[in-house]
N, C-alpha and C positions, 0 to 999 in steps of 0.2 A: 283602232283602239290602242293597241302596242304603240304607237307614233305619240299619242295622247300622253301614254303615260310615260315613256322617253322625255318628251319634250318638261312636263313637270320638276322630274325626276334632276333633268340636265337644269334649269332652270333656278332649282334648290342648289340644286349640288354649285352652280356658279357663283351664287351668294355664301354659297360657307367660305367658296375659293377663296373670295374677298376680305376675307377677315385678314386682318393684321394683328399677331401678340406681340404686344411690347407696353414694356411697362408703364402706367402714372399716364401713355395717352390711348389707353384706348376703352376710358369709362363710359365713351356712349355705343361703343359697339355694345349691339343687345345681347351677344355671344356671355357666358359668365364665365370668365377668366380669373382665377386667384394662384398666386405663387404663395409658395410651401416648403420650410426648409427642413433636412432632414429628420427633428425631430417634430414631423407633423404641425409647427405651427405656422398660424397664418400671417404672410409676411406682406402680401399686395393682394385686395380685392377688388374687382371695378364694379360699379353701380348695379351692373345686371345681376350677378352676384349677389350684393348685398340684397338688394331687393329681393330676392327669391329665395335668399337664408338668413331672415332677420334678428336672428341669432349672434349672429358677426358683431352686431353694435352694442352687445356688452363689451364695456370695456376689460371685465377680470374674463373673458372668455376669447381665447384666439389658437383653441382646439379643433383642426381641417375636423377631425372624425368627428366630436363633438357638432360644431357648426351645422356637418349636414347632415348628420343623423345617421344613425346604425345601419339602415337599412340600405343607406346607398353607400356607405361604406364598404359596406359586406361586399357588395358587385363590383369593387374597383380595387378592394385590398388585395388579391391575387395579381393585378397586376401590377403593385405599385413596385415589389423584389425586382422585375425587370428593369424598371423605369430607373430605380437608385442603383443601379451596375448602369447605367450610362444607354441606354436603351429606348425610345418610345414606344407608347402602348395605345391600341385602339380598340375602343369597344364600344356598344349601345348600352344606355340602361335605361331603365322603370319605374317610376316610385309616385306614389300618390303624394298631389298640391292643387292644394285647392279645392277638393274634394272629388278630384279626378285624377285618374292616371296619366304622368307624362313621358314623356321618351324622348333621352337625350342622344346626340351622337357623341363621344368623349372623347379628346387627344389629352394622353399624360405625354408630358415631354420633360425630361432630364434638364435640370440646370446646372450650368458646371461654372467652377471659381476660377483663378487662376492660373490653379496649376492642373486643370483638366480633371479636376477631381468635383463628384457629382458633391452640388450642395444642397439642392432638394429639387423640386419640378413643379411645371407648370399644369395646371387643370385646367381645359378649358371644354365648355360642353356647350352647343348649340342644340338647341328647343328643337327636335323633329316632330312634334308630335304630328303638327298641322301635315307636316309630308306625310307620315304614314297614315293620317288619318286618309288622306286621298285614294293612296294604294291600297290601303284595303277596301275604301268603297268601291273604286274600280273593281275588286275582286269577287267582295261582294255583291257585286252588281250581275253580276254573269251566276251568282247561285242563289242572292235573292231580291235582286234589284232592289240595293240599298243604298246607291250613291244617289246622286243630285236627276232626276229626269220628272219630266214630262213630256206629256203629246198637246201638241195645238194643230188646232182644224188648218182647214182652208181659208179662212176667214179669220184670220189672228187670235183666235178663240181659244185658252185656255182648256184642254178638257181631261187631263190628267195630271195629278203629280205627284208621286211618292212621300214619305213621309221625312225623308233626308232634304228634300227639297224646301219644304214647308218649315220645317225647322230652320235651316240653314237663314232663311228668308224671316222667319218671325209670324209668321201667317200659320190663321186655322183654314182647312180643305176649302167651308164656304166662304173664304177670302179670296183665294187665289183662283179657285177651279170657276169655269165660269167665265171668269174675266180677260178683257182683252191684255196679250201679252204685253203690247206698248207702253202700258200704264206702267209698269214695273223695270221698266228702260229708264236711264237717267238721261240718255243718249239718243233722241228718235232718229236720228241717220243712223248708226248702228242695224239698231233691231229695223229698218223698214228695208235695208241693202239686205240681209239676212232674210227675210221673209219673201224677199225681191227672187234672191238667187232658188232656195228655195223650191219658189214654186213654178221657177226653169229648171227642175233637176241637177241643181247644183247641189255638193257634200259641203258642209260648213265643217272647218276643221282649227281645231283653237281659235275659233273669233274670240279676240278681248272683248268684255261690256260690264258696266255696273249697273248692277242691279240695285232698286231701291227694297229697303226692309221696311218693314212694320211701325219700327220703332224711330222711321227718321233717318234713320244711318244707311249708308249702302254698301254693299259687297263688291269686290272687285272678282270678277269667274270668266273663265274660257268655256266657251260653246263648242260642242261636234253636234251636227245634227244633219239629220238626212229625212229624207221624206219616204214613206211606206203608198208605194202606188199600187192600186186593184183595178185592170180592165181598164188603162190609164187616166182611172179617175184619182186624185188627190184624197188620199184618206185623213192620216196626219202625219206629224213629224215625229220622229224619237231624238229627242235632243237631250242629251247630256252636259249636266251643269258642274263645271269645278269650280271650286270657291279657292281663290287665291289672294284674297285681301291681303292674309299673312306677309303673303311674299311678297307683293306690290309694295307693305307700307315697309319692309324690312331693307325692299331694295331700294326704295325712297332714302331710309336712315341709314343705310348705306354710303348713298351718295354722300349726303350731307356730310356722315363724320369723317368719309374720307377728306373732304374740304377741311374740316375741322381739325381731324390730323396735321394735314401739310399748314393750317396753320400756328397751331398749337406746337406743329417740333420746330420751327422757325423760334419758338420763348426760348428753349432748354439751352443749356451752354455748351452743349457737344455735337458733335456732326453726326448727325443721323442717315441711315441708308438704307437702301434696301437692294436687293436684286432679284433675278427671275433663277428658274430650274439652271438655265444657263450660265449663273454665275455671273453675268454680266449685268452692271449697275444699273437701274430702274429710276433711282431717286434720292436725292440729294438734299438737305434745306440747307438755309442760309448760312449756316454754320462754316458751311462748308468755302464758302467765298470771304470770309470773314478772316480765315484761319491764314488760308492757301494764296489769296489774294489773285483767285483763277475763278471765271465763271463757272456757274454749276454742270454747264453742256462737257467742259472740259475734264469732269469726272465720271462722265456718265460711261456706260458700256465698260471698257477694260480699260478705259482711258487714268483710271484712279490709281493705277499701280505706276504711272511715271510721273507720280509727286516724291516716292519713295528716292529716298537716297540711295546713291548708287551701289554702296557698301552695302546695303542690306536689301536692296532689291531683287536678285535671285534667292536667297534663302525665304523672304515672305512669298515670291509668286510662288518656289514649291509649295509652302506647306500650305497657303491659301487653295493649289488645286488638289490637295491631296485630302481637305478637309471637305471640298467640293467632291470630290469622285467621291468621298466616303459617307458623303449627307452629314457630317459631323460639324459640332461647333469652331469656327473659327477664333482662333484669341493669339493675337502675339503685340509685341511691343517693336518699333520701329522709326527711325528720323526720319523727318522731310522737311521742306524749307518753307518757312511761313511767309506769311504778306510782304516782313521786311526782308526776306532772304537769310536770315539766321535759321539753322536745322535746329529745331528743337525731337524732342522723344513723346511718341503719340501713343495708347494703348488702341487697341481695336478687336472687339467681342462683338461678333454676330452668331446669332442662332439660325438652325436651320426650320423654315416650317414646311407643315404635311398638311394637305386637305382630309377632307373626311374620310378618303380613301385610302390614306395612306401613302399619298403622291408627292414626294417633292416637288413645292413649287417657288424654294428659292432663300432668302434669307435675309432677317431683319438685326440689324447690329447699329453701331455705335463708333467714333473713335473720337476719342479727348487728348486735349492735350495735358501732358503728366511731367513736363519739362520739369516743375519747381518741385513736385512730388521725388523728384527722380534727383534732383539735387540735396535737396533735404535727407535722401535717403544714404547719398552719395555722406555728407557731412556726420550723417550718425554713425556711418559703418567706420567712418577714420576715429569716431569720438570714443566708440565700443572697443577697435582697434588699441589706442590708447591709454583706454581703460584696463581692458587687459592688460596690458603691457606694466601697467602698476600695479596692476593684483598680482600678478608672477612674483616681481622684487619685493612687495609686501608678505606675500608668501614664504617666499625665499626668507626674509627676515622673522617671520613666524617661528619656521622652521626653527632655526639659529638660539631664537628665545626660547621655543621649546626645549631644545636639545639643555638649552643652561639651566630651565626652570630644572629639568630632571637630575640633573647634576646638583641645585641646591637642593631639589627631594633628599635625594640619594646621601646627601652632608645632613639632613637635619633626623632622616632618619636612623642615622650613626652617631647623631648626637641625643637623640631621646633614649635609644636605647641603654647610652652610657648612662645619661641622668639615672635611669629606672634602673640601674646594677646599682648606680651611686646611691641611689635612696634608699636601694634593698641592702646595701652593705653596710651603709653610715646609722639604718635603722636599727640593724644587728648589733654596731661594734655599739653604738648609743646605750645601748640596751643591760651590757656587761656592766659598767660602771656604777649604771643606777643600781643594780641588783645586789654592787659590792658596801652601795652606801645605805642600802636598804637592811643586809644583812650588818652591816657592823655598827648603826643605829640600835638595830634590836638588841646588839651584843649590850651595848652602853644601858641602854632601858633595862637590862635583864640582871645586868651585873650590879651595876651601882644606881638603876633606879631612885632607891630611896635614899640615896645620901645625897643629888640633885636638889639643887635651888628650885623653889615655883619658876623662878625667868627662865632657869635653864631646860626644864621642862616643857617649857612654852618654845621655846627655839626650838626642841626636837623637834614636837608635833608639830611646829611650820615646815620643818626639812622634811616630817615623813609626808606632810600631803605634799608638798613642793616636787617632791622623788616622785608618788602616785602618778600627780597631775603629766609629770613628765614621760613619765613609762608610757600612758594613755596614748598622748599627744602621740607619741615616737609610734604607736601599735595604729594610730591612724594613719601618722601619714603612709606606714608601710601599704597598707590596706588602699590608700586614696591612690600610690603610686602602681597596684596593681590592676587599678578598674580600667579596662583597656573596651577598646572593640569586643561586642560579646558575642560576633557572630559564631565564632571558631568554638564556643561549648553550647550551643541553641540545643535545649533539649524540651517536648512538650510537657508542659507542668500543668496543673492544676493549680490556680493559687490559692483556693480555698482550703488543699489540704495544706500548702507552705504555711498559709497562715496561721493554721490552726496549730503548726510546728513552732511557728516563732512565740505566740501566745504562752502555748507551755512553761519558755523560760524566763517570764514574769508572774509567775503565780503566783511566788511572796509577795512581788510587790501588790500583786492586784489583790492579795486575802488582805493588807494591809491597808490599802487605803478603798477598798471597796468598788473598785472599778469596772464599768460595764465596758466591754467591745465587741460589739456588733459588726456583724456580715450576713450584708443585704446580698451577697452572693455576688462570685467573680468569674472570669472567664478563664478556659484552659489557652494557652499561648505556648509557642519556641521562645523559652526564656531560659539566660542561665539561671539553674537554680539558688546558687550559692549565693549570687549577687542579690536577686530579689529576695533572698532571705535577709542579707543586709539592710536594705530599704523599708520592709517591715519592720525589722529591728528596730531600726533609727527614728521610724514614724510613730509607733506606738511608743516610746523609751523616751521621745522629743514631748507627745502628749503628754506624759504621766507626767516627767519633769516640771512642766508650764500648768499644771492643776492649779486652780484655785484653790485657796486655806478654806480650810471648809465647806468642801465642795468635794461631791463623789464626781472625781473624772468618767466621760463619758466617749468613748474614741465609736467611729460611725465609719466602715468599709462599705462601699457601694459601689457598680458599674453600671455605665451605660453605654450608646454608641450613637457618637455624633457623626450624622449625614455630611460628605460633600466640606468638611470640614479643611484650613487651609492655612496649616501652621508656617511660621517663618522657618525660607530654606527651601521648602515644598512648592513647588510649579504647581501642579494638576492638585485638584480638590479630592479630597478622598475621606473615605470612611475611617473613625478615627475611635478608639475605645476611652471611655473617660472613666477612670478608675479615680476616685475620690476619699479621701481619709479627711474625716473631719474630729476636730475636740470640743469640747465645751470651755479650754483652760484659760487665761491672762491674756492670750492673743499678742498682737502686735501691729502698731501704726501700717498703713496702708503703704504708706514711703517704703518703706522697709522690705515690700512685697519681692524685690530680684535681690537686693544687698541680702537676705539672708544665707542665700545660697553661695556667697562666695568666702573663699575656701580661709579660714580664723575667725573668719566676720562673728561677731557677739551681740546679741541685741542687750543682753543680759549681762552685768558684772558675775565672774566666777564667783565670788562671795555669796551672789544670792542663789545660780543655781549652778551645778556642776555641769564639765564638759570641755573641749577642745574647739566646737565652732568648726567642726572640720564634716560632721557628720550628714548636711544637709547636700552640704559639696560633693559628698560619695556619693548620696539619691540620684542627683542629677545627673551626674557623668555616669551612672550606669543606662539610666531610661536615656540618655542622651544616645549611648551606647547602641542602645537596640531599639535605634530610628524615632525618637519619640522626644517628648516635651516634658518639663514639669513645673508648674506655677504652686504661686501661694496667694492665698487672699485671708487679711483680717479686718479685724478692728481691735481697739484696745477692749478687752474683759467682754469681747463677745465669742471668744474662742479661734478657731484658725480652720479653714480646711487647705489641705493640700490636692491636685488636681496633678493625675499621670495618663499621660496622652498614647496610648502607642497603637500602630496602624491594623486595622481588621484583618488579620487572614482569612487562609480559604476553610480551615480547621470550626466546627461549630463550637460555640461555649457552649456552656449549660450553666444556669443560675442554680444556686442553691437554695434552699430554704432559708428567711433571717433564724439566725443564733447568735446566741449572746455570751459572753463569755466570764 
């Protein structure tokens, strides 16, 4: 019985031997092989595979764990840590298909790139169930006679069979029991030598035979059977049936796809190989006579290492046996002389494989030629070379331009700062003279007023608003040439209370022409104060100005915060506040929407309303100041709103309640 199950045992285990992994040819091995790169996906499956996880043929799905599902994941993910440090792993696993349980034998093996570094691995699992299902009826059979047996008489006579047998075969008890065994032989020389030896006291030990089944099909099984003698009469036989169809049709397709291989790697455009435990060549295709312009006999065994060029033939035979003694992947690059006798540069990647048990039995690889690869690569690295070579002296001239851009910084900011003393001193000395024609005006008006012609009267008043208008103008520009960067006084304010500050010092005007200004409520911000006290100023003071004639001005503060917002200047999108000031007053053309903002500009003759045209110029070079935008939009006589842009901090506003002013 030991010999029985040896021989099975050895039998399987020959046919896993056979398997050959290598990639795109080996989809008719019934083994399920799929390659897997380090981030679990799936890169090469072969048919047996697909068929048995038909999951695989979504297209948007090419998840290993996914694919085959939790549960066999679970019993393979412990070893997979080994496998990506460069390692193989071998284990059995278990899982229901089909609506039975199967049992696979599983090789992970480590796939590596280049430079010896792992890129993911291969799975490859052959179907044991049919083996174990053997071994344990063997086992079985010794505790409850559950494997394949019957007894037959003296007379061919069927008169026992357990219920593993009947199954096996397709038959109910009154089918089989009863009946002569010959019937159920496909083969009557077989079973008549068998019955022959038999009933001379012959042991029958693994006789091949195919049995017919029920349904038409038949089984391929191995016999041991022996005869039970009482008093040397012929009682019956205890013969023992294994069903080995499995492996008959497995070593059948076997056969075949090894055929199918060595025809199939004769297509591909690389020299294909293989060799034994020993390292020494097995197998060749055509490639290989193609290349080398040497018969394939002439590479066979260790004969393939004296194609190598002489300069690099003892560095490859090292590290080829070094890869051998170590079971490890082989991979190097190396010349040899092709068909025409010209050495071109070949790569060559072989793997090493393991049987079920973990046996080297030798290594399936590859060598291409990579000549124009290796030129091409030769061409880029002179062209990168090169390339560098120009970025350095471009660089180098960078530098040069830097160094002089910072030197006309360094001149321009020696020249603004003088402008900005010039403006503050010529604003000053401006200042005295008007004050002296201001005061000795008044002397003239005070003194001899009424001895003054009506003309000459009229010429004062044009020199006293002429002087005003000027004093203004000269107190703006002083003001315009201080609005600088406003990081350097950033303090957090409240605008709702500024506002309510600026407000205050139009009270006349507002008890006089009835003016409402509403705050729909603002955000606290780092703003300088003084400055956006200006900007209020200037925006309500600009409203009331531009009132319609009979019309209660109506001035509208409001904020909000624009999402993702992406003002010119500004790269990246961001959250942006839109503070709004709207009028109800005269407006102005749409054209006119950016020209108002620069610095004398006058949409209005001074005759119709006062001012310098300097004041909108301040608004914006202060929000400009402190990172921000400011637009205008009208129409004519439908009033004007103005629109201040500045970026959200991390600081919360709080809206106020509307109030009206």
């Amino acid at each position: 019985m030991r010999l029985e199950v040896n021989n099975v045992s050895l039998s399987e285990q020959n046919l896993s031997e056979q398997s050959v992994s290598f990639d795109n040819l080996i989809d008719l091995i019934p083994a399920l092989v799929v390659r897997v790169d380090c981030n679990m996906a799936v890169q090469y499956a072969n048919r047996s595979f697909r068929k048995w996880f038909s999951r695989i043929e979504d297209p948007s799905c090419n998840s290993f764990p996914v694919i085959i599902g939790r549960q066999i994941f679970n019993q393979i993910q412990r070893y997979l840590g080994k496998t990506l440090v460069g390692e193989p792993a071998h284990l059995t696993i278990s899982f229901p298909h089909g609506g039975e349980y199967r049992c696979m034998e599983v090789n992970i093996l480590p796939e590596f790139d280049y430079n010896q570094k792992v890129k993911g691995f291969i799975f490859y699992a052959t179907d044991i169930t049919s083996k174990l299902d053997v071994e344990r009826s063997l086992h079985d059979y010794f505790e409850n006679a559950t494997i394949g047996l019957h007894w037959v008489n003296e007379d061919g006579i069927i008169i026992w069979a357990n219920r593993e047998e009947l199954t096996m075969l397709g038959y109910e008890p009154d089918e089989y029991i009863g009946q002569p065994i010959t019937r159920f032989h496909k083969n009557q020389q077989v079973i008549q030598e068998i019955l022959y030896k038999l009933r001379n006291k012959e042991i029958i030990k693994n006789s091949e035979a195919e049995l017919l089944c029920k349904d038409g099909s038949s089984r391929f099984v191995t016999i041991n059977s022996s005869v039970l003698w009482k008093d040397g009469e012929f009682v019956h036989t205890r013969c023992f049936t294994i069903d080995i169809t499995a492996q008959k049709l497995a070593a059948k397709a076997m056969r075949e796809n090894q055929e199918r291989f060595k025809v199939m790697s004769n297509l591909v455009p690389v020299i294909i190989w293989t060799t034994d435990e020993n390292g020494l060549c097995t197998f060749l295709n055509s490639k290989w006579s193609e290349l080398t312009g040497k018969k394939n006999e002439d590479g066979l065994g260790s004969l393939w290492l004296n194609i190598i060029h002489p300069d690099d033939r003892r560095n490859i035979e090292t590290a080829w046996r070094k890869s051998l003694s170590e079971k490890k992947t082989f991979e190097a690059k190396f010349r040899i002389e092709n068909s025409t006798g010209r050495a071109i540069v070949v790569y060559a990647n072989s793997i090493p494989q393991f049987d079920i048990n973990n046996q080297f039995t030798g290594y399936t690889g590859i060598i291409q030629d990579i000549s124009v690869q290796e030129e091409i690569k030769s061409s880029l690295e002179k062209m990168v070379l090169n390339r560098t070579d120009d970025l350095r002296k471009r660089n180098l001239e960078l530098r040069k331009a830097e160094k002089a851009l910072i030197l006309k910084n360094h001149e321009l900011e020696k020249i603004n700062n003088e402008l900005s003393s010039f403006a503050h001193i010529a604003s000053h000395d401006l200042q005295e003279p008007l004050r002296k024609i201001q005061t000795f005006i008044d002397r003239v008006v005070y003194s001899d007023g009424d001895k003054l012609s009506s003309r000459s009267k009229e010429y004062i008043d044009k020199i006293q608003s002429a002087s005003n208008r000027m004093r203004v103008l000269i107190k703006d520009i002083l003001l315009y040439s201080k609005t600088t960067n406003a990081e350097s006084g950033l303090e957090l304010t409240d605008l709702n209370q500024l506002l309510e500050e600026v407000i205050t010092e139009f009270e006349v005007k507002i008890e006089q022409t009835g003016a409402r200004i509403e705050n729909n409520g603002l955000p606290t911000l780092p703003v300088t104060r003084f400055q956006f006290h200006q900007v209020f100023l200037n925006l309500i003071s600009n409203a009331l100005k531009f009132s319609k004639e009979f019309s209660t001005p109506h001035i509208v503060f409001q904020c909000s915060i624009v999402p993702n917002m992406q003002l010119p200047g500004i790269h990246d999108p961001q959250d942006f506040y839109d503070i709004s000031v709207s009028d109800n007053g005269i407006g102005f053309q749409a054209e006119y929407a950016e020209k108002i903002f620069e610095i004398f500009n006058r949409l209005h003759s001074k005759s119709q309303v006062e001012g310098t045209g300097i004041g909108l110029a301040i608004c914006k070079k202060i929000i400009e100041g402190h990172h921000g935008r400011m637009t205008a939009e009208s129409k004519i006589n439908e009033g004007a709103i103005f629109h201040i842009y500045l970026p959200v901090h991390k600081q919360e506003y709080s809206h106020r309640t509307s109030n009206e002013f």
